[in-house]
C-alpha positions in Angstrom: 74.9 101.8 97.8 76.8 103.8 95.6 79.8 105.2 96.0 81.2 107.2 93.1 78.8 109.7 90.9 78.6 107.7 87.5 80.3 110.0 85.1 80.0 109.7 81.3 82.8 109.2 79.2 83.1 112.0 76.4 83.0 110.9 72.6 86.7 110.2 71.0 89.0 112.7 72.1 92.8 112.9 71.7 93.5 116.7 73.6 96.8 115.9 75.5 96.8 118.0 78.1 100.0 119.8 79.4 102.6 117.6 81.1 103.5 118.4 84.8 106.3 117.2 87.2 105.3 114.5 89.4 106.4 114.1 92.8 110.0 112.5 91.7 110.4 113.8 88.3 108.9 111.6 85.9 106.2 113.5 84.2 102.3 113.2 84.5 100.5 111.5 82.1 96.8 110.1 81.6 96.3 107.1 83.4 93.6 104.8 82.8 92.9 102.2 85.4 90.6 99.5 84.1 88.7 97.8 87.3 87.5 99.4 90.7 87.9 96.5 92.7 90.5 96.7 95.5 93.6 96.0 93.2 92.0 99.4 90.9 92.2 101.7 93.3 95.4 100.7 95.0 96.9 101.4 91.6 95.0 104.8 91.1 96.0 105.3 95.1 99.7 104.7 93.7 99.5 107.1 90.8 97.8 109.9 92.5 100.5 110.2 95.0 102.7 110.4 92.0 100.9 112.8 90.6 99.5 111.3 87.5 96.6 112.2 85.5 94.2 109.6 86.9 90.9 108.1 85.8 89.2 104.7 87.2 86.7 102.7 85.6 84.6 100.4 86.8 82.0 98.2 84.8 79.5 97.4 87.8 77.5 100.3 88.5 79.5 101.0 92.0 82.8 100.2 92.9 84.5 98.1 94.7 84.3 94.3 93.2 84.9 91.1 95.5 84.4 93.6 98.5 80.9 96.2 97.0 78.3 95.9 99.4 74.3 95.5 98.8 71.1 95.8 101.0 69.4 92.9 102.9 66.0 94.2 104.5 67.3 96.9 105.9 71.3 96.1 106.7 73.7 97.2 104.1 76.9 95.0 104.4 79.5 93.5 102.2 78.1 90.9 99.6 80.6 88.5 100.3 82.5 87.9 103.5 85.2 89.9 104.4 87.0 90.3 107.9 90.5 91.9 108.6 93.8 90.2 110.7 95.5 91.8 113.3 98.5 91.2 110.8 96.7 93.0 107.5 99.5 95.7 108.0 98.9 97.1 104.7 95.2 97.2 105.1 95.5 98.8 108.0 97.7 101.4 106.9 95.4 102.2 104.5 92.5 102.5 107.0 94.8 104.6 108.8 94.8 107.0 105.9 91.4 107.0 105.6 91.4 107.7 109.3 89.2 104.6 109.8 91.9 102.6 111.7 90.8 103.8 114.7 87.3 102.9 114.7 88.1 99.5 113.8 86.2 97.3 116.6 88.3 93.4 117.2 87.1 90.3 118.4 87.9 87.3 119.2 86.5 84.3 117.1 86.0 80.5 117.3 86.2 78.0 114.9 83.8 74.8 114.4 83.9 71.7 112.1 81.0 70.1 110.9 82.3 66.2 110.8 80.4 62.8 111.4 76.9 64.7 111.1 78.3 66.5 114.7 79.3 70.2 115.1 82.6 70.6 116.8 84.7 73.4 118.4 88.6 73.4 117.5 89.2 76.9 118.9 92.0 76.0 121.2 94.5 73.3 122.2 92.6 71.5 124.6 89.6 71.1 122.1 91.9 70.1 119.2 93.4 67.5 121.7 89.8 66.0 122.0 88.4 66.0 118.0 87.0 62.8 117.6 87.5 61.9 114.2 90.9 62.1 114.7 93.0 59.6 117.0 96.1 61.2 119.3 98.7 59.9 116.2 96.7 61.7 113.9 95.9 65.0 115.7 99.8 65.5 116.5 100.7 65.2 112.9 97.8 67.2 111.7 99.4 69.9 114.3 102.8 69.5 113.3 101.7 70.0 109.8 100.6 73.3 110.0 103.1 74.5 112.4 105.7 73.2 109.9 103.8 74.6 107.2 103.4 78.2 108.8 107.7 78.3 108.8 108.6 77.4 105.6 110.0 80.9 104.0 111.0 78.8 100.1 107.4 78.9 98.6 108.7 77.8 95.3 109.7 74.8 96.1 105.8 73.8 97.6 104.7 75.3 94.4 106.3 72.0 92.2 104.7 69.5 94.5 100.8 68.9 94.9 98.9 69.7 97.6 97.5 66.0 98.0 101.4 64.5 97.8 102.7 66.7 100.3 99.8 66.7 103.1 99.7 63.2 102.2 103.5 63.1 103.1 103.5 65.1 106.5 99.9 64.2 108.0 99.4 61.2 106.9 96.9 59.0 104.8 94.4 59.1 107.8 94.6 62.9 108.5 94.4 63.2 104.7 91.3 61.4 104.0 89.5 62.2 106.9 90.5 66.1 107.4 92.3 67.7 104.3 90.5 65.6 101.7 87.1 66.7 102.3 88.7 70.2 102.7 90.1 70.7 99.7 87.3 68.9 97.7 84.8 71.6 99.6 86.7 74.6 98.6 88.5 73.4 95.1 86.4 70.5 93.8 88.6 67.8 91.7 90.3 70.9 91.2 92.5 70.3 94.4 94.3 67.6 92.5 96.1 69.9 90.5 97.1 72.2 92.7 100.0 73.1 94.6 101.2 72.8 98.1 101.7 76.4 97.9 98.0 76.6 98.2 97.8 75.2 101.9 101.2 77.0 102.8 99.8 80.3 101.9 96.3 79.5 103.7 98.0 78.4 106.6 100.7 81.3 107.1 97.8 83.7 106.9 95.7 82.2 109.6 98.7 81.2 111.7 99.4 85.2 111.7 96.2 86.2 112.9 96.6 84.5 116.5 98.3 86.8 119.1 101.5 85.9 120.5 100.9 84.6 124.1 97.3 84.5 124.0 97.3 82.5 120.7 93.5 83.3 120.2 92.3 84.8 116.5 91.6 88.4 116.7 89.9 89.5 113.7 88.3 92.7 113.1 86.1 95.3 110.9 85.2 98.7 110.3 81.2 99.8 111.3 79.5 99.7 108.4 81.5 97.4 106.3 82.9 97.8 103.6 80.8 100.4 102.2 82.5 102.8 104.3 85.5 102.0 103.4 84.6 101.9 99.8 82.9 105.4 99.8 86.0 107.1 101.7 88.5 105.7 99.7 86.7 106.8 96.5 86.4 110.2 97.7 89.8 110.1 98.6 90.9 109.9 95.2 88.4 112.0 93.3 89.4 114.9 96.5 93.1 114.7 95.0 91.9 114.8 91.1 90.6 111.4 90.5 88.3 111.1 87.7 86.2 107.9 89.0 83.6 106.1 85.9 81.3 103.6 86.7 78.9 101.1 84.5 82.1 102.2 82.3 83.1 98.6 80.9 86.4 99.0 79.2 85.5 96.8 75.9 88.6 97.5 73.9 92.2 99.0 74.4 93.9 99.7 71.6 97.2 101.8 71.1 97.5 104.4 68.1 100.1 105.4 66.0 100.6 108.3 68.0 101.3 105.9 71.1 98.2 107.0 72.9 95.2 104.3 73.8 91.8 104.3 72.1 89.6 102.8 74.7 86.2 102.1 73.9 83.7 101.7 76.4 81.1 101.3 74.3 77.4 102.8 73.4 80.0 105.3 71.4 81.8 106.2 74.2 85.5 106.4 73.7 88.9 108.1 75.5 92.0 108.6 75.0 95.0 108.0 77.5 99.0 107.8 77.2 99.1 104.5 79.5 96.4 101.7 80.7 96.7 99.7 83.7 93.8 96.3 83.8 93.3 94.8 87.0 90.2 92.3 85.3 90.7 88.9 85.3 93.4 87.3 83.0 91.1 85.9 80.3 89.1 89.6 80.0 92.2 91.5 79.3 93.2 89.0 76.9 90.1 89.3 75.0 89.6 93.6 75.1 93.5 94.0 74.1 94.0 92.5 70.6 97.5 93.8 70.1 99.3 91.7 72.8 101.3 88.9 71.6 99.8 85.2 71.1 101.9 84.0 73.6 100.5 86.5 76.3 96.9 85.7 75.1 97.8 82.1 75.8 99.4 82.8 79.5 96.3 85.3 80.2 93.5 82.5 79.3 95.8 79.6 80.8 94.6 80.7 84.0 92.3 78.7 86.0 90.1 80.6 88.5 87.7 79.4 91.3 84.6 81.0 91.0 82.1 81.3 93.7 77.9 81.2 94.6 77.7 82.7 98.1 74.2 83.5 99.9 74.0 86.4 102.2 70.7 85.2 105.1 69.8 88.0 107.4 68.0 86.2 109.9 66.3 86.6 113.3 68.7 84.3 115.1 72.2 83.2 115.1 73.0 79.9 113.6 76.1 79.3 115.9 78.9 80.3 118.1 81.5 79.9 115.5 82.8 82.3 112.7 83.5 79.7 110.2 82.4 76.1 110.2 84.7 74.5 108.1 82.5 70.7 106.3 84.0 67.7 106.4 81.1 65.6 105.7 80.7 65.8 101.8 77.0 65.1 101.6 76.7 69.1 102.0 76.6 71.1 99.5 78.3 74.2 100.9 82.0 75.1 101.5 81.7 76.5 104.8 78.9 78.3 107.0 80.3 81.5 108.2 78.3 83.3 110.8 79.6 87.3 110.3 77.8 88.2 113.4 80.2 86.5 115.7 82.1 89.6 114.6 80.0 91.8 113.5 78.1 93.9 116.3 74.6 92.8 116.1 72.8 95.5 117.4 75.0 98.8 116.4 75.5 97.0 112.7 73.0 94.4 111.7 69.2 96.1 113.5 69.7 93.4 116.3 69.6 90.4 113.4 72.4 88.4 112.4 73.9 87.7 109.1 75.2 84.3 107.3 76.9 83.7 104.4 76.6 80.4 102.7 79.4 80.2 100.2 80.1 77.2 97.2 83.4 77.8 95.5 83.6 75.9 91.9 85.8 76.3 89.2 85.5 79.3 86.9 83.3 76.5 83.8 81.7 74.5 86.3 77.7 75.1 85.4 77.0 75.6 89.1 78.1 78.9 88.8 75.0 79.7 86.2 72.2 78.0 88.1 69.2 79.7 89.4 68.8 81.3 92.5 65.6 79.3 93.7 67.6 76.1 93.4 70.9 77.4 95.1 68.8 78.8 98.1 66.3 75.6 98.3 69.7 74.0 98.5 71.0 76.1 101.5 67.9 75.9 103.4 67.2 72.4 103.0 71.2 71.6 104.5 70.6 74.1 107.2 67.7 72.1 108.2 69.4 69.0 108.4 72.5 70.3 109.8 71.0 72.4 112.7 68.1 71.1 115.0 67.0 74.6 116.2 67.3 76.4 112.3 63.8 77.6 111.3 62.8 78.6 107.6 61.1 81.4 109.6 63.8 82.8 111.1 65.0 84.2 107.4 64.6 87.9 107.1 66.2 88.3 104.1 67.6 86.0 101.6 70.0 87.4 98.4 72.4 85.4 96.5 75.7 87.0 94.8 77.7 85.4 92.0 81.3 86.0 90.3 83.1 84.1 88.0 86.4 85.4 88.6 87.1 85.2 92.3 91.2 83.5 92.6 93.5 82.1 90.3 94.1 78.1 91.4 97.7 77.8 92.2 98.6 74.3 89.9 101.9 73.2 90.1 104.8 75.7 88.5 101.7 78.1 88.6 104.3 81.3 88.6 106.3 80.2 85.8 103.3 80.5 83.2 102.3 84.0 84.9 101.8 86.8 81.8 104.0 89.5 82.9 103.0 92.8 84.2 105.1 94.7 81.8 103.3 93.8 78.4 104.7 93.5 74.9 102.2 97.0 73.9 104.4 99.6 75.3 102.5 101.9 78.2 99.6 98.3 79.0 100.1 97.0 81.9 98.4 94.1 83.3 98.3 94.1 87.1 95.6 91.7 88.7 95.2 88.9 91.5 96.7 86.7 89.7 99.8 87.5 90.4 99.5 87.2 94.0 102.3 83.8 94.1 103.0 84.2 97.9 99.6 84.0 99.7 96.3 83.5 99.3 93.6 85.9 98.2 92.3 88.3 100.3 92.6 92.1 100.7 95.2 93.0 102.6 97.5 90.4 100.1 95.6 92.5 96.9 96.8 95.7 98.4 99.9 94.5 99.4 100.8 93.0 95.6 99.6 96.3 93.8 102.0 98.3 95.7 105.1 96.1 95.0 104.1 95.2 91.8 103.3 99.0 91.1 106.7 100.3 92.4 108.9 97.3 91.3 107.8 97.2 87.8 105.2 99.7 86.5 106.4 102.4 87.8 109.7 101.9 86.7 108.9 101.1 83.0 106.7 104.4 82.8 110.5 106.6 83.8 111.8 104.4 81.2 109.6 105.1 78.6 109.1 109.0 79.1 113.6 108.8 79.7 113.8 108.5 76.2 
């Protein structure tokens, strides 16, 4: 599904059109905004209201990144899984403003563990009290853990111990090995060994908000039809108000003039012009299309470790289970987690009365997994549903589709902040703004949104009055 008319680029142009006062004063300018993932357009969502000359481009043929959506038989829903908190304030307020908020349908969720070759429930306090890999030592210091965790306001002091020392330190070796190990090795790999405690902090604050107070049960929560819908409106919102939107428009080089204006060339001979350029790509693209920053941002940009991830999409006849997320303990699988969307997702009104599955393995950004073929990776998913779930039938696959990035989140090592390439860059008017810079949480949408608009108004923002002051 598309959700911005592809728009071609002109040949090399340099017409600067007349300046205008924006909202507060500063002038308007062109703006590019490289990237129309969810970090993109809260950018060009910023700008627009401060009435900037505004144009978005995207290199995939639609927008929207992480959260684009795709077709499976005859379902079209978001290619990887996303679900929203009762605590996304941000996200909400922007679903308000795309008058979506309202239609938003919640649910309450349940949580299962895969452990011992046994699926378990630990959706509430009574079934946590009963897990059976743990004993009643271990289960009150793997509770005490995470409520301690989900308290702790100084993030910067997790973020110069490892994860492994500090769980290791407040659950316990047993707790460790037998819950958080496996854990960590499903989602991170060897990887977990360098990271932070930071990591599990921000993980555990997140899902700590999403329980209601009293209740304590996880609401979470989606818009009908996806994220396609909210793709589509928010697009149009920005092209309504001036927006020039570009898509399978890859932004292969940035370079700034002598006349201080950008040359961007997107290739095939298709170059613009712009007075500033903000990249939301991953760190080790925008080192690679901007030659003029310095050596030392290069360095900082392609220092960054990222997880990348292989995640199915099954659109199948039957549910696989009660729970939303089955978090793996035992490490014969090969999957991170099995998520079952249509505990959330309406079945009949959303999904044509099937049920959809995604079947996600998160690796780092070189591992080779991430380049393997499609008939191995869904052999591989089949073959572990089979042994994981008595009643799951090969013929109960509708549709079976596979989706790739490379780039999904920067790993948060130890001291990760301090080796962060600023926003601000050393090529006057370049900004780099991207998920990387998300230090206090983990990823997810509502944290993108909520980092492009402080990052936006604390520093690019400013810069830009500085500049056009002078």
């Amino acid at each position: 599904m598309s959700v911005a008319v592809p728009t071609q680029p002109t040949n090399e142009s340099s017409t600067t059109q007349p300046a205008s006062a924006a909202a507060d004063g500063a002038p308007s300018s062109r703006w590019l905004v490289i990237g129309g993932g969810v970090m993109g357009l809260q950018v060009a969502r910023d700008l627009i209201q401060r009435g900037q000359n505004v144009t978005i481009a995207e290199a995939a043929p639609t927008f929207g990144g992480l959260t684009s959506a795709w077709q499976l038989g005859d379902v079209v829903w978001d290619r990887f899984y996303h679900v929203t908190l009762l605590s996304d304030t941000k996200l909400r307020d922007l679903l308000k403003d795309l008058d979506l908020e309202s239609q938003m349908d919640w649910v309450e969720t349940k949580t299962g563990f895969y452990s011992d070759g046994q699926l378990l429930s630990m959706s509430n306090t009574a079934e946590f009290l009963k897990f059976p890999p743990l004993n009643l030592i271990e289960k009150l210091r793997l509770g005490g853990t995470i409520f301690y965790a989900s308290k702790i306001k100084n993030w910067r002091r997790l973020e110069k111990l490892s994860v492994e020392k500090w769980l290791r330190r407040w659950s316990g070796n047993g707790v460790f090995e037998k819950i958080w190990q496996p854990l960590l090795k499903a989602k991170l790999g060897e990887a977990y060994k360098q990271t932070s405690a930071a990591f599990i902090w921000a993980h555990t604050a997140r899902m700590y908000k999403a329980r209601r107070s009293g209740m304590k049960t996880e609401m979470f929560g989606y818009v009908p039809g996806g994220y396609a819908t909210i793709l589509e409106k928010w697009v149009q919102w920005l092209e309504d108000r001036g927006a020039k939107t570009l898509v399978s428009s890859p932004a292969k080089e940035v370079r700034k003039l002598e006349d201080g204006t950008f040359r961007v060339d997107f290739g095939d001979g298709r170059v613009e012009t712009f007075d500033n350029v903000v990249s939301t790509i991953a760190s080790p693209v925008i080192a690679d299309t901007v030659p003029q920053l310095s050596d030392e941002e290069k360095k900082r940009h392609r220092g960054i470790r990222y997880l990348g991830v292989v995640c199915a999409s099954m659109l199948m006849k039957k549910p696989i289970s009660e729970y939303y997320v089955t978090n793996i303990t035992d490490t014969w699988v090969p999957l991170t987690a099995v998520i079952e969307m249509s505990t959330i997702v309406n079945s009949e009104s959303q999904l044509g009365g099937n049920h959809l599955v995604y079947l996600p393995k998160y690796l780092p950004d070189d591992h080779e997994g991430l380049n393997g073929s499609d008939e191995d990776y869904k052999e591989k998913c089949l073959s572990t549903l089979e042994k994981m779930y008595d009643h799951f039938s090969r013929d109960q696959v509708i549709d079976f589709k596979i989706a790739r990035a490379k780039y999904v989140a920067a790993l948060a090592t130890i001291d990760y902040s301090t080796r962060l390439p600023n926003v601000v860059s050393s090529v006057p008017g370049f900004y780099a703004l991207n998920s990387a810079h998300i230090v206090k949480g983990n990823l997810n949408v509502n944290e993108t949104i909520t980092l492009g608009e402080e990052k936006f108004v604390e520093e690019v923002w400013p810069d830009y009055q500085r500049r056009v002051a002078k």
